[in-house]
N, C-alpha and C positions, 0 to 999 in steps of 0.2 A: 220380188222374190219371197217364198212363203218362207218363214221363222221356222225353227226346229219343233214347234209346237202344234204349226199350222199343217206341218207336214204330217205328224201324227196324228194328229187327228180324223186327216184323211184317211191315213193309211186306217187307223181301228175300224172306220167306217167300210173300208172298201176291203177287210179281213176280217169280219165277224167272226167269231167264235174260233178262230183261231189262238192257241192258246202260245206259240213262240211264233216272231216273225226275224230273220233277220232284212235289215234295209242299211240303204246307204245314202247319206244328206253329205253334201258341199263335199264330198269326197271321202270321207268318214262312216264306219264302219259301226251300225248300231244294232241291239239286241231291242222288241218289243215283246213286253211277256202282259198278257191281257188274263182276267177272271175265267178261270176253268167256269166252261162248257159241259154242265152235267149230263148226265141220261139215264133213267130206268133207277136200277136200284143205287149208282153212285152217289143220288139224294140222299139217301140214307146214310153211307159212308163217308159221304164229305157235305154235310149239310151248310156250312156256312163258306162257300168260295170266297165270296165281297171280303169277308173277315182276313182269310187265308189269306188274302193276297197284300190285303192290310198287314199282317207281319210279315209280310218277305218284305214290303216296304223299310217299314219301323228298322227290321233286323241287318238290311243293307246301310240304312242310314247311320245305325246304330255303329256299324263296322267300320263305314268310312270313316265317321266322327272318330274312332283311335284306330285310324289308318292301318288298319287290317289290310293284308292283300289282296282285293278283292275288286269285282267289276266295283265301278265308282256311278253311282244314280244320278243320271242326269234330269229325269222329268217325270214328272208323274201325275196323275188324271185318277178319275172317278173308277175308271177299272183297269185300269192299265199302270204300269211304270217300261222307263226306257232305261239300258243300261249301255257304257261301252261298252266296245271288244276288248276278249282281254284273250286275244289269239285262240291256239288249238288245244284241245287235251294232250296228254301225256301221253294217254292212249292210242291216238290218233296218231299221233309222232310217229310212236314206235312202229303202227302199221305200213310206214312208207317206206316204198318199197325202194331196194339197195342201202337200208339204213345200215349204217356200218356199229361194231360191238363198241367204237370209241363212242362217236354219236348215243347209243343205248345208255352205257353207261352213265354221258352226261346229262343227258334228260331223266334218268330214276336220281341221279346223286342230287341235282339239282331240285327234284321237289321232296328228298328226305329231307335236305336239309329245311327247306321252308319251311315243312311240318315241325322241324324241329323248333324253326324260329316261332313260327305260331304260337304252339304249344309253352314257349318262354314268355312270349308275350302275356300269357293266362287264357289262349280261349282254346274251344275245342272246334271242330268242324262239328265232327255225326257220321259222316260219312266220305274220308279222305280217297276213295280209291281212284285210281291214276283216269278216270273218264271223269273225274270234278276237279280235276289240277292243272289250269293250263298254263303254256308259254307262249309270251308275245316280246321279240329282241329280247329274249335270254333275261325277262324277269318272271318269276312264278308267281301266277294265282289261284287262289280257290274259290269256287262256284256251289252253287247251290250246298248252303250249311245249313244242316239239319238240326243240330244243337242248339237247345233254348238255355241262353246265356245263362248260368249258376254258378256260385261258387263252390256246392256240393258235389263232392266226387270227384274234386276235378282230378285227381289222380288217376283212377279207375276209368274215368273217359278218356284220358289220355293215354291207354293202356288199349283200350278199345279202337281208339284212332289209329294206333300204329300197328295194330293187330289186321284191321282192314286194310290198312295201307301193304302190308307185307302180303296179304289175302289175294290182293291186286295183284301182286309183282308175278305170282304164282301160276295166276288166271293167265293173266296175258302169254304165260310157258314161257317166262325169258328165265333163263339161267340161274343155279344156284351162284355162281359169282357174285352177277347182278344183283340179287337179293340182298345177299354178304356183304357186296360193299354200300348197297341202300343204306343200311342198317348201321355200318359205319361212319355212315355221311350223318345219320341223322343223330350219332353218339356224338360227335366231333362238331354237332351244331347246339350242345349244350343239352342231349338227350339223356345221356346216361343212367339218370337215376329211374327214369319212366322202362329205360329199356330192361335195367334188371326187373324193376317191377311186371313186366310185360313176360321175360322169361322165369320168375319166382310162379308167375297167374298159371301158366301152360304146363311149367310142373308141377303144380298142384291138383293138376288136370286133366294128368298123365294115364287116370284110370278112363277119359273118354276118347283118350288113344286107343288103347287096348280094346277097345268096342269098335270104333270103327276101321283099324287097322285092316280085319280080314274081309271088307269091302273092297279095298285098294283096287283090286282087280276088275271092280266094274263099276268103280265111285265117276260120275262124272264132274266136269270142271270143279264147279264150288265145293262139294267135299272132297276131291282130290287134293284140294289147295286146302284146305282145313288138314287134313293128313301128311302135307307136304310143309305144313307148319311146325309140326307136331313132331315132327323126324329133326327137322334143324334144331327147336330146341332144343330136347330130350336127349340128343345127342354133344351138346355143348356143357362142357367137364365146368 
């Protein structure tokens, strides 16, 4: 029987330039992510892939080693690394259909608070929104982190994390409840001082309310959700 290495390597061989594969060995459920496949003028815009793929490497490694909740790296090759599953997005959840408001609620309450944990932990994602948060048996992880690990700002990124994070809740048109108790999930997970600072940033900010405000009417998703930000803070005494 071929090893979990022998198997991948056929597998890159027989999926060239394929940039995600998933596959499944001895009954187990795996992610293979290979060296983007440039063309034309993305040479220019992403000149070094070998490199690029060399820090997601580093960056996962770096994660596991202070057990971040995160896929865990199981193999890795000349342009390729392998990851587990680490189940579905948030996102994805919420699109199933007959999902009930209790079900909703516990899949946003459950990844505010993880952000929250994260965020205590000391690190930041980059980009938390509920399509890079998934559940596998009711534990939360996050995927693809965009943030190049620093100790600078970490406030202000943390600021930004939960600002995308609530961005999300908006996009997806789930309820200002949901949002409200997101938010309180993620104070009640040791957020609190980020969340003031999150609503101090957006009142100080209040003048790029009043700018896009009289858009409302034909803002689609993403600025609608920047405006539907902007109203819940602004509004909180």
């Amino acid at each position: 029987m071929d090893t979990l290495r022998e198997y991948v390597e056929q597998l890159v061989a027989s999926h060239k330039g394929v940039r995600i594969t998933a596959f499944y060995f001895q009954g187990q459920k795996y992610w293979l992510k290979q060296t983007e496949q440039l063309t034309g003028f993305e040479h220019i815009l992403k000149p070094f892939p070998e490199k690029a793929l060399q820090r997601e490497i580093e960056q996962l490694s770096y994660l596991n080693d202070k057990q971040v909740s995160t896929a865990r790296l199981v193999l890795t090759g000349n342009n390729y690394f392998v990851t587990n599953n680490v189940g579905i997005s948030i996102a994805a959840l919420l699109r199933q259909p007959h999902i009930s408001i209790t079900q909703s609620h516990y899949f946003v309450n459950s990844a505010a608070k993880a952000l929250s944990k994260l965020h205590q932990q000391g690190f930041i994602h980059g980009r938390p929104a509920i399509r890079d948060i998934t559940m596998l048996e009711d534990q939360i992880y996050f995927i693809d982190f965009e943030n190049k690990f620093s100790n600078k700002s970490l406030e202000s990124k943390k600021v930004r994390d939960l600002l995308i994070f609530i961005h999300s809740l908006y996009r997806a048109k789930l309820s200002q409840e949901i949002v409200e108790q997101a938010v309180e999930s993620y104070i009640q997970g040791g957020g609190n001082e980020i969340w003031q600072a999150t609503m101090k940033y957006i009142k100080n900010k209040r003048w790029l309310y009043w700018l896009l405000s009289p858009t409302k009417p034909i803002a689609r998703k993403d600025l609608i959700s920047v405006i539907y930000i902007f109203e819940y803070i602004l509004n909180i005494k």
